[in-house]
Phi, psi and omega in degrees: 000115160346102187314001213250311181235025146317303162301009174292278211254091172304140200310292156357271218281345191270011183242008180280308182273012164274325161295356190249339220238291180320313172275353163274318162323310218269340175268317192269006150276334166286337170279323193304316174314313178274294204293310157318290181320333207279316184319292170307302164330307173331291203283341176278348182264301147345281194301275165337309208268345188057033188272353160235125147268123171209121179233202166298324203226353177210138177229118173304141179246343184159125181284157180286152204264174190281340198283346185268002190287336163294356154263317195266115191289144187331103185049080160245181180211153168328032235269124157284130177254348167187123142254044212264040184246174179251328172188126193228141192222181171040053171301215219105124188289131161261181194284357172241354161137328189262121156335114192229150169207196206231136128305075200272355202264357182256341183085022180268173154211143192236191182214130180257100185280168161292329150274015151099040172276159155223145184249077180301121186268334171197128169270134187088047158289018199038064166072353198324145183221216176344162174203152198169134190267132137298172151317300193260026167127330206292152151303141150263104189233151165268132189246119194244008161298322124309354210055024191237155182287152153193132106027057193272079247261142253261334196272355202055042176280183179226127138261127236228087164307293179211117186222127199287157176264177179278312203268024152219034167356148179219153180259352143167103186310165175198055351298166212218145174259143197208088174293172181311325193290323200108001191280160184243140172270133178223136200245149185214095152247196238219078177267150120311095175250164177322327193251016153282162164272342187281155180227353162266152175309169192240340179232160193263320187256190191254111197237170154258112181252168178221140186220105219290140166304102210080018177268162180233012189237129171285141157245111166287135186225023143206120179270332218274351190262142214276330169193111176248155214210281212254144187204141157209157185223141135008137177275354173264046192358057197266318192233143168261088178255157186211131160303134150232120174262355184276348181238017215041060180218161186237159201209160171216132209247129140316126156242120169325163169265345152256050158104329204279160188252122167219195210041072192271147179198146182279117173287297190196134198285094150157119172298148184233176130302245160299167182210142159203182195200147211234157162329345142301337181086017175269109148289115207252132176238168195228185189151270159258119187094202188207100171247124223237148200224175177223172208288357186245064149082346180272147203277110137235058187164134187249128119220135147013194306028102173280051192225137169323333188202100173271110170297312200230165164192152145197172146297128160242210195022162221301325199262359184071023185252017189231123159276114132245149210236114172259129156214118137112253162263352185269168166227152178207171172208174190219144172285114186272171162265355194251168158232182181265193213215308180306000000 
């Protein structure tokens, strides 16, 4: 060391603080040690005890907090069931229980059984985004690679319901309502996707369609919403609610008996996606989470989603009684007190 800064570091003081350095190492590694061991002991006894389930097809996620026990059954839990997906959307129940939903940016549609099975069930869908079972079994699905309505028939064949013309353009159907009658509700705002060529709307505004039973023609029946998105209707089909997720806001429509929509009224300031409804007439809309309102608008139920974004809902399993939820790359369910309706 230079004489010029000898007198920085006195012998005294650098060997007062290496004993002091040495001997703090020497505790925090003995603690390190002790909290590993302590950790691992936790979890092989956790484990013994089944207080985490983690299998092939469900990983607990989270209990339901107390404000959800009136719809979400008593200490039910969150379950993920997979997230090997790229964004899933549009589930839909069939008359037995099981659960089809959508992969759209991979082109899948996959199945969820009632014995807790997952599936893929069909590759090549034109893009399907919503879904919704008819009476006699088929998928409905909006399909927005083409712009078309369709038909996946039980055999998995394709039927072309409605396909926009050039001179009535659509901008990419994306979920669908299936009144008692067979007419379909359809909502078409305007996402951009990757595997179109067009990069602009093809139309200037974002509508709500109806498409009359056995008919090949849309009747537009709302112009005024700025970008709508999740639709379900009542089963004595008398009301229509529908999300605006371009205004956060959600709304509920008389429906006329020939299909048509009025008395549009703000159910509740806050938008949604997917929309579904359990035998109570409590509405659940999703983004974050899951937020379940009752009919007359007022939030009684929260739940949790560990994901950026909850797309989607419906009911399932043989009693219609498990919410399942596409968010993001994941799908998970919770056991409820409610059943579903669709």
């Amino acid at each position: 060391m230079p004489r010029c800064c000898t007198w920085l570091v006195p012998t005294h003081y650098f060997n007062e603080h290496f004993d002091f350095c040495h001997s703090f190492i020497s505790e925090f590694n003995r603690m390190w040690h002790y909290f590993f061991k302590t950790a691992c002991l936790f979890l092989i006894t956790a484990v013994a005890a089944n207080r985490f389930v983690v299998s092939a097809s469900a990983t607990i996620i989270a209990t339901a907090t107390k404000d959800t026990n009136s719809v979400v059954a008593a200490d039910a839990t969150l379950q993920r069931i997979s997230n090997q997906f790229d964004f899933t959307e549009g589930p839909a129940v069939d008359r037995n229980g099981n659960v089809f939903f959508t992969d759209q940016n991979r082109n899948n549609i996959w199945k969820w059984g009632t014995d807790g099975t997952l599936a893929l069930y069909m590759h090549g869908t034109d893009r399907a985004n919503g879904l919704y079972f008819d009476k006699k079994g088929n998928i409905i699905a909006c399909a927005d690679e083409k712009n078309r309505l369709l038909a996946i028939t039980p055999h998995k064949k394709k039927e072309v319901l409605y396909k926009a013309p050039k001179r009535r353009r659509l901008n990419g159907p994306n979920d669908l309502w299936i009144d008692a009658r067979g007419g379909i509700y359809i909502t078409d705002p305007y996402y951009q996707r990757p595997y179109w060529k067009r990069k602009t709307p093809a139309i200037k505004g974002q509508y709500v369609y109806y498409l009359p039973p056995g008919s090949r023609q849309l009747i537009t029946i709302d112009t005024s919403l700025k970008q709508p998105n999740g639709i379900v209707g009542t089963p004595d089909g008398t009301h229509l609610y529908i999300a605006d997720i371009g205004d956060w806001k959600t709304y509920r429509y008389d429906i006329a008996p020939d299909g048509m929509l009025q008395n549009k009224t703000l159910f509740v300031a806050q938008g949604s996606d997917g929309l579904t409804l359990d035998e109570q007439g409590n509405v659940y809309l999703t983004g974050d989470g899951v937020t379940v309102f009752n009919k007359a608008g007022d939030k009684i139920a929260h739940i949790a989603v560990p994901a950026k974004w909850t797309s989607n809902l419906c009911f399932g399993g043989k009693e219609k009684n498990v919410l399942f939820i596409t968010a993001s790359e994941a799908v998970y369910t919770i056991q409820m007190n409610v059943k579903g309706v669709e």
